[in-house]
C-alpha positions as CSV (number, residue, x, y, z in Angstrom):
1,X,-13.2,5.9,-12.0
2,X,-15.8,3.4,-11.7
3,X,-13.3,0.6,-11.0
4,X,-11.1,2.1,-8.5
5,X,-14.2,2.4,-6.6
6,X,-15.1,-1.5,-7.0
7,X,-11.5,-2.0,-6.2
8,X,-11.6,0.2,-3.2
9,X,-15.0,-1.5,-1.8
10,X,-13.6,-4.8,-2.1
11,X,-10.7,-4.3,-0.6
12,X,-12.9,-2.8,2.2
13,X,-14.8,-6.0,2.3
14,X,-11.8,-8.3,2.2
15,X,-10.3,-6.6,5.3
16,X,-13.6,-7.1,7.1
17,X,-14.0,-10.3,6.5
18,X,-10.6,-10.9,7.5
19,X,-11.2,-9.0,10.8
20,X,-14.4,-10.8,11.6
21,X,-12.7,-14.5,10.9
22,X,-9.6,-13.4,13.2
23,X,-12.5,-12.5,15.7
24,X,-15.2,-15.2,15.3
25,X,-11.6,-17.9,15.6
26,X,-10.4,-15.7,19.0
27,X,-13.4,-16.6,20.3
């Protein structure tokens, strides 16, 4: 089960990311 949890944390990370970039270009 170790790599559905790598999986699951980078997923986490990619949507983040994404989130922060759609922020940091807003402003």
């Amino acid at each position: 089960m170790k790599l559905l949890a790598m999986v699951a944390l980078l997923v986490t990370i990619c949507s983040l990311e994404g989130l922060t970039f759609r922020m940091h270009r807003r402003d």
